[in-house]
C-alpha positions in Angstrom: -45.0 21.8 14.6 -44.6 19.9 11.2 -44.9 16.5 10.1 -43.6 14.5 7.5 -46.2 12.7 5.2 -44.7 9.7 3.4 -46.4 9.4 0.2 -46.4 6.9 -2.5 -43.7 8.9 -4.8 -41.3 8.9 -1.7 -41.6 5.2 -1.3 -40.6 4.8 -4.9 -38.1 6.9 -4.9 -36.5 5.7 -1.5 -37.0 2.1 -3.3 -35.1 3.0 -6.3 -32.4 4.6 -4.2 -32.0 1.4 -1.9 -31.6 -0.5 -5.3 -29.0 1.5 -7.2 -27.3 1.1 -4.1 -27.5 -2.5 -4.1 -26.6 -2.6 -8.1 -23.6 -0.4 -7.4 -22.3 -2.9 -4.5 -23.0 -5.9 -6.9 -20.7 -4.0 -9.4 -18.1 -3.4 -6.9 -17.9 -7.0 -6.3 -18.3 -8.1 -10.3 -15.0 -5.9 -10.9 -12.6 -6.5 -8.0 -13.5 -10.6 -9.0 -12.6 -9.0 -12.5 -9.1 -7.4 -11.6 -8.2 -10.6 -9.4 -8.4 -12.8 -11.6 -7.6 -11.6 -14.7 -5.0 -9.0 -14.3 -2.6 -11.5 -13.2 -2.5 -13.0 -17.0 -0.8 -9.7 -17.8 0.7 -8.8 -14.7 4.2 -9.4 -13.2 2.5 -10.6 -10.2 0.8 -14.2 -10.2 -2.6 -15.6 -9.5 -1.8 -18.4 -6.7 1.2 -17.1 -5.3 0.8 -13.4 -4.8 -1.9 -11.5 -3.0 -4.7 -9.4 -4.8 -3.2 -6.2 -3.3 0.1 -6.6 -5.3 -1.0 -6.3 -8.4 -1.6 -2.2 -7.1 2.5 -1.7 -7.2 2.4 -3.7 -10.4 2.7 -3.3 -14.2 -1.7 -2.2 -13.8 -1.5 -1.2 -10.5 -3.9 2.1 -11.4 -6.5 -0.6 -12.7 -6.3 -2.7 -9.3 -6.5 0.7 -7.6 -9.9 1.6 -9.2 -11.2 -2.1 -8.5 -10.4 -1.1 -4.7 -12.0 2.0 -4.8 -15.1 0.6 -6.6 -15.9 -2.2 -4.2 -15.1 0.0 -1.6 -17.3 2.5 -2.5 -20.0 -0.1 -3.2 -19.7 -2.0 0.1 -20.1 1.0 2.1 -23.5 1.9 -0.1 -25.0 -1.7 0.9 -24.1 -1.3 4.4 -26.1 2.1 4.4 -29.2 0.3 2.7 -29.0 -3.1 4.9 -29.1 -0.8 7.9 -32.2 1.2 6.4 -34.1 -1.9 5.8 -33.1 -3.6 9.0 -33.4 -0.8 11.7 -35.1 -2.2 14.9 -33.8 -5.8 13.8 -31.1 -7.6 16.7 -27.7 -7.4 14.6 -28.7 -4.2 12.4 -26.8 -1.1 13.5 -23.4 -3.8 14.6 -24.2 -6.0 11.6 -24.2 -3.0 9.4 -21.4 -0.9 10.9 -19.0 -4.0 10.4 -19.7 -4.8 6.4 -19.3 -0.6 6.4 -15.5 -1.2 7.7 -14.8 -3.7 5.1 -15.8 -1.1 2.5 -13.6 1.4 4.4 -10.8 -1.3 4.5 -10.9 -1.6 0.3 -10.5 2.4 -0.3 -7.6 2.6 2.5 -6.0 -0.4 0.8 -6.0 1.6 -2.5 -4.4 4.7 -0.6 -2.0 2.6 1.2 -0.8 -0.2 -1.0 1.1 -3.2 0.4 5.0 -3.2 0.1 5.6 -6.4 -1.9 5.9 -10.0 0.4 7.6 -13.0 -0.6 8.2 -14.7 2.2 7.9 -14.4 6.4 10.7 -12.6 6.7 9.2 -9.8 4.5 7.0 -9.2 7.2 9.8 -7.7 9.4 10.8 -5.2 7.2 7.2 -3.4 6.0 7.2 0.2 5.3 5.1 2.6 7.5 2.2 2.7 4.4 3.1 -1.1 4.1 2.5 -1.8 8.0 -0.8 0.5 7.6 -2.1 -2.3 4.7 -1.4 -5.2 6.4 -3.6 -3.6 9.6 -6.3 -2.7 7.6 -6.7 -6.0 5.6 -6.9 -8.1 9.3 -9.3 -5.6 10.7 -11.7 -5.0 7.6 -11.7 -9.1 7.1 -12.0 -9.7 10.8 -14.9 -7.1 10.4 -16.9 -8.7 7.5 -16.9 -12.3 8.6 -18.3 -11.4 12.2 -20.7 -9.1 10.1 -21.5 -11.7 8.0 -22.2 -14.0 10.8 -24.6 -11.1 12.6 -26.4 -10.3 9.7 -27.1 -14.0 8.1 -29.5 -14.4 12.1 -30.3 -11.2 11.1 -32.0 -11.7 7.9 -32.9 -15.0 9.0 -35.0 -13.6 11.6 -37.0 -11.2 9.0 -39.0 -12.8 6.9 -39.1 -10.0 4.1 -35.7 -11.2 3.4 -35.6 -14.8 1.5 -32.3 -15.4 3.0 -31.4 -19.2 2.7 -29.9 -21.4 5.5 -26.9 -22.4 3.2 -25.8 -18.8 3.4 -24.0 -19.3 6.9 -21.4 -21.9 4.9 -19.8 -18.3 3.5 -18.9 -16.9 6.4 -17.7 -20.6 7.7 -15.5 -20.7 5.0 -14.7 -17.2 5.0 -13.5 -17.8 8.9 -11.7 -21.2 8.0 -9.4 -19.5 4.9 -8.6 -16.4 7.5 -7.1 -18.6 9.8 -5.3 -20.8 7.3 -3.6 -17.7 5.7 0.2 -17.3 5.7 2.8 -16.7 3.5 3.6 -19.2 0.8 3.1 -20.9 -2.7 -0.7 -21.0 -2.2 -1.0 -17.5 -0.6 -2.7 -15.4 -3.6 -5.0 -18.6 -4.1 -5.9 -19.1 -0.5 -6.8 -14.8 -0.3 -8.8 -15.1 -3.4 -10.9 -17.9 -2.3 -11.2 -15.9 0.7 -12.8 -12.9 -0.9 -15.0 -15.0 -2.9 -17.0 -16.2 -0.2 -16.8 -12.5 0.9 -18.1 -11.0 -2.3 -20.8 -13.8 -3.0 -22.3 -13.2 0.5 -22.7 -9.5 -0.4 -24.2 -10.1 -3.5 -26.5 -12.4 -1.9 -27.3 -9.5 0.2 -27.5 -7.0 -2.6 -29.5 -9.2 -4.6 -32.3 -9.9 -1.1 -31.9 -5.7 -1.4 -33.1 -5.2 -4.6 -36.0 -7.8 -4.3 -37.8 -6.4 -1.1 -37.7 -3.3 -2.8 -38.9 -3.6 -6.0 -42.4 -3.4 -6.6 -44.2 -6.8 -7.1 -47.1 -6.2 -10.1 
C-alpha cells in the first residue's frame, strides 16, 4: 500500500501550474478583446453592425481564428484550475463544467465559422457548418452566464477568494444583452458588449486564481 506525501516543492509547483493557467486564460481574453475591436479597422466587416465571428470569413479571418482558439484554449485552462481550488465548494464541479463549455464553444466556433448574416431572413438559409455556429454560440453563452451566476455564490461563499459583491452586475448584464440580441444595425455592438462582461468576469476570476496561489512573503 503506498501513500502520497505532499511536500513543500509540490505545493509550489501545483501553485505555479494553477497560475500559468490563470495568465494563459487572461491572455485569451486580452487578445480576442484585441481581434474585436481592432480588426474591424482593417476589415471588410464592421465594429457595430457585424458580429465578432464574421471577421473569421473576412479579409483576417486566420487572425480571428487564432483569437478563438486562444481564448478557447485559455477558458478551458481556468475552468480546470477554478475546479481544483474549489472542489467540495456548492457550485464547483456545475460552476466549472459550464465556463469549460464556453471555452469549448470558442474552439468549435473557430472550426465552424458562421455563414455571413445581414438580416432575419439570413437566418433561414444557414449552411450545415453555419447552423452548427449559431448552436454553439447560444449554448456556450447560455453556459457561461449560468456559470457565472454559480460560481460568483461560489466564491462568495469561500473566503480565500476576495471576490467582490459588485461582481454579480457581470453576469446581470451578461443575461440582459443575451436577451436583447437580434439582428440589426447595433448587432456587432450589442455581441461585443456582451463578451466584455464575459471576459472581465473571467479575468476577475483569473486574477482571484493567481492571488490565492501565490505565496504571500
Amino acid at each position: 500500500m503506498s501513500t502520497t506525501t505532499t511536500t513543500p516543492r509540490t505545493v509550489l509547483q501545483r501553485s505555479q501550474s494553477l497560475s500559468l493557467l490563470a495568465a494563459l486564460a487572461i491572455a485569451g481574453q486580452l487578445v480576442l478583446a484585441a481581434s474585436a475591436l481592432l480588426l474591424p479597422i482593417w476589415s471588410e466587416y464592421g465594429l457595430i453592425g457585424d458580429n465578432i465571428s464574421e471577421l473569421v470569413p473576412g479579409r483576417y479571418g486566420p487572425a480571428q481564428t487564432g483569437a478563438f482558439l486562444n481564448v478557447g484554449l485559455g477558458t478551458l485552462a481556468l475552468a480546470f484550475a477554478i475546479r481544483k481550488l474549489t472542489a467540495g465548494s456548492w457550485g464547483s464541479l456545475v460552476g466549472s463544467l459550464l465556463v469549460a463549455i464556453y471555452g469549448a464553444g470558442a474552439i468549435l466556433s473557430a472550426i465552424f465559422p458562421t455563414d455571413r448574416i445581414d438580416s432575419q431572413a439570413d437566418l433561414s438559409s444557414l449552411s450545415v457548418i453555419g447552423t452548427i455556429h449559431i448552436g454553439v454560440f447560444i449554448a456556450s453563452f447560455a453556459s457561461v452566464i449560468v456559470g457565472m451566476f454559480v460560481l460568483t455564490r461560489t466564491f462568495r461563499r469561500d473566503r480565500k477568494w476576495s471576490f467582490p459583491r459588485w461582481a454579480v452586475i457581470l453576469p446581470a448584464r451578461a443575461l440582459a444583452l443575451s436577451l436583447l440580441q437580434t439582428e440589426g444595425p447595433l448587432v456587432g455592438l450589442m455581441q461585443r458588449l456582451q463578451v466584455a462582461m464575459v471576459s472581465a468576469w473571467l479575468i476577475l476570476v483569473a486574477l482571484n486564481v493567481r492571488s490565492i496561489v501565490t505565496p504571500t512573503k
